[in-house]
C-alpha positions as CSV (number, residue, x, y, z in Angstrom):
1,X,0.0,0.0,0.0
2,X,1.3,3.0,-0.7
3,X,1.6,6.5,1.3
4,X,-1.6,8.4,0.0
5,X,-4.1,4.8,0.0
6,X,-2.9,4.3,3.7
7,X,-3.2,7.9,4.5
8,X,-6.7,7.5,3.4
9,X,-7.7,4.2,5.0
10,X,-6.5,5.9,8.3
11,X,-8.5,8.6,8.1
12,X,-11.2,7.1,7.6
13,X,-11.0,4.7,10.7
14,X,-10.5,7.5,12.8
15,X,-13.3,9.8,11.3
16,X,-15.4,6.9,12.3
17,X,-13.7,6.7,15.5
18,X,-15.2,10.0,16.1
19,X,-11.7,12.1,15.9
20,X,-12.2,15.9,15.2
21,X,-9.4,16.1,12.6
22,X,-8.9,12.9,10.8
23,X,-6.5,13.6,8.1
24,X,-4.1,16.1,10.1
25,X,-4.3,12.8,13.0
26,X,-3.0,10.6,10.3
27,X,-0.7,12.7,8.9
28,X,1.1,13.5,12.0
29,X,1.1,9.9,12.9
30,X,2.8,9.1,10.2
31,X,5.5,12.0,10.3
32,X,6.3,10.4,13.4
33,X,6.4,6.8,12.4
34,X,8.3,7.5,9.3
35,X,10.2,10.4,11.0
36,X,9.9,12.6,8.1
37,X,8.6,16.0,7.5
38,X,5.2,17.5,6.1
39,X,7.2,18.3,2.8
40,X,9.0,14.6,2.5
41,X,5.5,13.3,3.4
42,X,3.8,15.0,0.0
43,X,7.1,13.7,-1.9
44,X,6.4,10.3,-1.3
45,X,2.8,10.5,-1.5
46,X,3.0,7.4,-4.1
47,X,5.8,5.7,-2.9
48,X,5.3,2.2,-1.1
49,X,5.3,2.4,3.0
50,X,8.6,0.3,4.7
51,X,7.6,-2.5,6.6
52,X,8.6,-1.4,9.9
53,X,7.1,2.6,9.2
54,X,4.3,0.3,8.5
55,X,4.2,-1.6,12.1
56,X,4.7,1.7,13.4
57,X,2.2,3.6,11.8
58,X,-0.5,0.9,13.0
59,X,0.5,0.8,16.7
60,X,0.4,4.6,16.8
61,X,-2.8,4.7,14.8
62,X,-4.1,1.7,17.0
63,X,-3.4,4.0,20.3
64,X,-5.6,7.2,18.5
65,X,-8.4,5.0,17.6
66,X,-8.6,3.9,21.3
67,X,-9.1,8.2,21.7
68,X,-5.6,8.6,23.2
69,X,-4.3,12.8,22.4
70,X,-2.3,13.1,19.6
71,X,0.0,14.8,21.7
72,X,0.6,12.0,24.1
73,X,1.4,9.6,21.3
74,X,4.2,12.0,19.9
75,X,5.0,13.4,22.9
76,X,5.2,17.1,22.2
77,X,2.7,19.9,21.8
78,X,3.4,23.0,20.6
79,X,2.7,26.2,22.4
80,X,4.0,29.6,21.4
81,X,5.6,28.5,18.5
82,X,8.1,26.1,20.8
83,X,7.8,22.4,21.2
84,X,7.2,20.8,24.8
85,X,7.5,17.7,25.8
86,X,4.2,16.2,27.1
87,X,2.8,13.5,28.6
88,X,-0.3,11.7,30.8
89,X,1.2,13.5,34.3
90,X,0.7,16.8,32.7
91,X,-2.1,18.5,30.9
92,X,-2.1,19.2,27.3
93,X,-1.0,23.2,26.4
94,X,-3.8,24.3,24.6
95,X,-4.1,27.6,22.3
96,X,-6.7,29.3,24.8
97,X,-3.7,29.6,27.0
98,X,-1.3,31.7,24.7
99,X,-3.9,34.6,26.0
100,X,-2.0,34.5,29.0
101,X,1.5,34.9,27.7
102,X,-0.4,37.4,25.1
103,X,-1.8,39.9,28.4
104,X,1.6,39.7,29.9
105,X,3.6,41.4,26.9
106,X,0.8,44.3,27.2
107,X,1.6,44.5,30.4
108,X,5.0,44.5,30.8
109,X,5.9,45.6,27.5
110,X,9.9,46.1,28.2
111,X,10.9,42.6,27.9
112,X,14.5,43.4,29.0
113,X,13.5,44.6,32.9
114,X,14.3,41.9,35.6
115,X,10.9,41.3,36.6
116,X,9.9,38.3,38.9
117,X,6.9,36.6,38.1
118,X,5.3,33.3,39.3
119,X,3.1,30.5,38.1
120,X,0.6,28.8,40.1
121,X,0.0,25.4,38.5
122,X,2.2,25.5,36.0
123,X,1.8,21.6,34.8
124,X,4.4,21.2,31.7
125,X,5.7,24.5,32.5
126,X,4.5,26.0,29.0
127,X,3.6,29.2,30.8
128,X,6.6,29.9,33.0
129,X,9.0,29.0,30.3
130,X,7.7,30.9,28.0
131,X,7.6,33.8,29.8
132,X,11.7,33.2,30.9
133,X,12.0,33.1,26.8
134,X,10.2,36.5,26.1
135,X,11.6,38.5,29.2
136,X,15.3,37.1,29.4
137,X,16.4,39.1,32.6
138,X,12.7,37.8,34.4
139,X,13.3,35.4,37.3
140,X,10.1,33.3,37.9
141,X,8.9,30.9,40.5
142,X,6.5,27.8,39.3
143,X,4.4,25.6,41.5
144,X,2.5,22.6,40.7
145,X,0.7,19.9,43.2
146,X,2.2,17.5,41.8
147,X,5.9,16.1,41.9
148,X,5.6,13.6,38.6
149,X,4.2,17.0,36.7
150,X,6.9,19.0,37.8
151,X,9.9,16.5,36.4
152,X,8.1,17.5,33.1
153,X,8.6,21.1,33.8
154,X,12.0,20.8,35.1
155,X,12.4,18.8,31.7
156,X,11.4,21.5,29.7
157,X,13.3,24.1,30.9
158,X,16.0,21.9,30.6
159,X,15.6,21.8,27.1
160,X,15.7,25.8,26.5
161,X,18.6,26.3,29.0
162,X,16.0,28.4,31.6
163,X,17.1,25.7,34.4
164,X,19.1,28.8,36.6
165,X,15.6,31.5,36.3
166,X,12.9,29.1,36.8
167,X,12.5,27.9,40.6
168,X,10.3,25.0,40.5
169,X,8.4,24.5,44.1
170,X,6.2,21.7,45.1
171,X,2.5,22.4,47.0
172,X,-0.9,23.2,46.8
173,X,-1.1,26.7,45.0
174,X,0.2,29.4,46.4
175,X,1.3,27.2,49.5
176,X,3.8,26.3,47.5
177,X,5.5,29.6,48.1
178,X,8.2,29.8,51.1
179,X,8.9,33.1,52.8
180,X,11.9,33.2,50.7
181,X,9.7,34.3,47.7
182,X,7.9,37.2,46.7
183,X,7.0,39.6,46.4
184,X,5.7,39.3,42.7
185,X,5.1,42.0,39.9
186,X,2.9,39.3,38.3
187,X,1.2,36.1,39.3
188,X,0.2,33.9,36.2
189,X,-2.3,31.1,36.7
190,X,-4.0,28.4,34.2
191,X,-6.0,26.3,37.5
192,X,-8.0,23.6,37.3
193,X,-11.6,25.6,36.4
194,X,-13.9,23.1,34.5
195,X,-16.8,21.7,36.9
196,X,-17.7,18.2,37.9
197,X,-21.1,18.5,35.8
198,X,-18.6,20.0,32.4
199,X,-16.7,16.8,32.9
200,X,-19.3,14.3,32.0
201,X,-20.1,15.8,28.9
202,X,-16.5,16.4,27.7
203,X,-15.0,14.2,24.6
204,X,-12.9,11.1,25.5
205,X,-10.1,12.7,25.0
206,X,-9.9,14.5,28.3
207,X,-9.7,11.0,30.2
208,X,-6.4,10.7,29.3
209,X,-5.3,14.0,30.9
210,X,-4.8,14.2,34.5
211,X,-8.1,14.5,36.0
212,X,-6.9,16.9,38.9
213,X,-5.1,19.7,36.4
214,X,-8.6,20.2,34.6
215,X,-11.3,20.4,37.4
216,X,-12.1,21.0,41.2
217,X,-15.2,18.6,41.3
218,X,-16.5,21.4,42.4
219,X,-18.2,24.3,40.2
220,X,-14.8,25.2,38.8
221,X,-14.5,28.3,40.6
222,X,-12.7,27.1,43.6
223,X,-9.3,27.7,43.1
224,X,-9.8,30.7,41.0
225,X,-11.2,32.1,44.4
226,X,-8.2,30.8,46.4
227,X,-6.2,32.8,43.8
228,X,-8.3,35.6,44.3
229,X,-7.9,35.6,47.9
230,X,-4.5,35.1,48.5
231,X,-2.4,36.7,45.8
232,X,-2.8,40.1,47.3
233,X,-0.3,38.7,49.7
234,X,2.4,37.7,47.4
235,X,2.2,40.7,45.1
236,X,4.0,44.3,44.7
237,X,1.8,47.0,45.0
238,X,0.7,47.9,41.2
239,X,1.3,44.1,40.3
240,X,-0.8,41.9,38.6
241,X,-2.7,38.6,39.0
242,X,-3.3,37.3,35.0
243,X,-5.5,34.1,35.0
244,X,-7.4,31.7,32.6
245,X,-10.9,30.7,33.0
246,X,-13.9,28.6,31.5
247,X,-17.1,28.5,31.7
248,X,-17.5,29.0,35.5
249,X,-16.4,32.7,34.9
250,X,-14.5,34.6,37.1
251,X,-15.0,35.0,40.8
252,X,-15.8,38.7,42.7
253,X,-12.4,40.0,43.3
254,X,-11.9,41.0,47.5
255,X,-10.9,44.5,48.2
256,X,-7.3,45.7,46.9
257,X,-8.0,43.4,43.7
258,X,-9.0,45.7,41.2
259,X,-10.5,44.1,37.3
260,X,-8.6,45.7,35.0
261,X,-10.1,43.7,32.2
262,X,-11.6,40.6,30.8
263,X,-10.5,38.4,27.5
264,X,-11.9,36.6,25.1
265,X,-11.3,33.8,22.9
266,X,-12.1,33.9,18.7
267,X,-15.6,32.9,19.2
268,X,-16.1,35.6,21.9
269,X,-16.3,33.2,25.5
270,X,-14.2,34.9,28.5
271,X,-11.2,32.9,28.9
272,X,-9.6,34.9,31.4
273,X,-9.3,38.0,33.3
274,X,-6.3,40.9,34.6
275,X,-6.5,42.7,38.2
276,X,-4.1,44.8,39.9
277,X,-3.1,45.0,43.4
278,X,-3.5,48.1,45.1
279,X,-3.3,48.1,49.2
């Protein structure tokens, strides 16, 4: 069989299989089983498919059938035009979070100023390390619940050389934080905001992912309110608290927390809001 008749045959299982994007699945399967790129892909559209790229095209295609990410079967995901390394301990970067790292640059438009700047939660560390890229004098703190997520995080910044700016600290949100820390100019935050009723509904992709990164069983608000609550006490005066929401919204801000503003996504759904500190 050749390239094209096999890239068609897999689409077609997985369009069954109920996959979003069949043909782009396939194709990146592929890439990856072959290990060649989109170009040399087209180029040997007619060319016969090597046993073994063969065997591995099927086991991978055999995983995305079963609904397993794409991303976890390559093990990468791109996120502000980098590649991070990805897997089942941490959540998968999605586009709705390059808000955030878009709302910072507004911000705190003078990349070159040693700010310091933390992330709550920061899972494969997409946030905090691309925020060390963009502001290369920043120093930044990032936190995560979990130990196994972290080793991705440490991982990544490994692989951009941000190991001696990015403290990486263990704990339950802003816990996490020893009185060694702080204060903050900004506090960055992608929690866990999608409610126990959202997750029934949600496609069988999101079983993969871990469950405690994407909801609080609650009605999604409740650590979006423990960010709202506490970051006052980790911030300098004028700083900001930047975080990502779903459909639960945003939580009242307490006194000292002003809104500064609200954004949306492309189809017009708040996905996050800014607020400044001011005692």
């Amino acid at each position: 069989m050749n390239t094209r008749d096999c890239l068609q045959q897999a689409s077609d299982l997985l369009a069954d299989a109920g996959c979003d994007s069949p043909r782009l699945d396939a194709e990146l399967l592929l890439m990856h089983a072959w290990k060649v790129s989109k170009t040399d892909l087209i180029i040997r559209m007619h060319d016969q498919l090597p046993a073994p790229v063969r065997k591995n095209f099927d086991m991978l295609l055999g995983r995305r059938l079963k609904r397993e990410p794409v991303a976890y079967i390559l093990g990468e995901k791109e996120f502000w035009s980098r590649s991070f390394h990805v897997d089942p301990r941490v959540l998968i970067p999605r586009p709705e979070t390059e808000h955030v790292i878009e709302e910072m640059l507004k911000l705190y438009p003078d990349c070159n100023t040693p700010y310091r700047f933390c992330d709550i939660g920061t899972g494969s560390g997409c946030i905090a390390c691309t925020l060390a890229v963009e502001y290369p004098n920043a120093e930044l703190i990032a936190t995560d619940i979990s130990n196994d997520s972290l080793d991705v995080a440490r991982m990544n910044a490994a692989r951009l050389k941000l190991e001696k700016r990015i403290t990486f600290r263990v704990g339950d949100m802003l816990s996490a934080l020893g009185n060694d820390t702080g204060p903050f100019d900004a506090i960055v935050s992608n929690p866990p905001y999608v409610s126990r009723k959202e997750m029934e509904g949600l496609e069988p992709e999101l079983a993969y992912e871990p469950r405690h990164a994407l909801t609080d069983e609650g009605s999604g608000d409740h650590f979006l309110s423990v960010l709202f609550n506490e970051c006052p006490d980790w911030l300098s005066e004028g700083g900001y608290l930047v975080v990502e929401t779903g459909l639960c919204g945003l939580p009242h801000p307490p006194p000292h927390l002003q809104q500064i503003k609200t954004y949306r996504d492309l189809a017009g759904n708040i996905r996050g809001g800014i607020y400044r500190y001011q005692p």
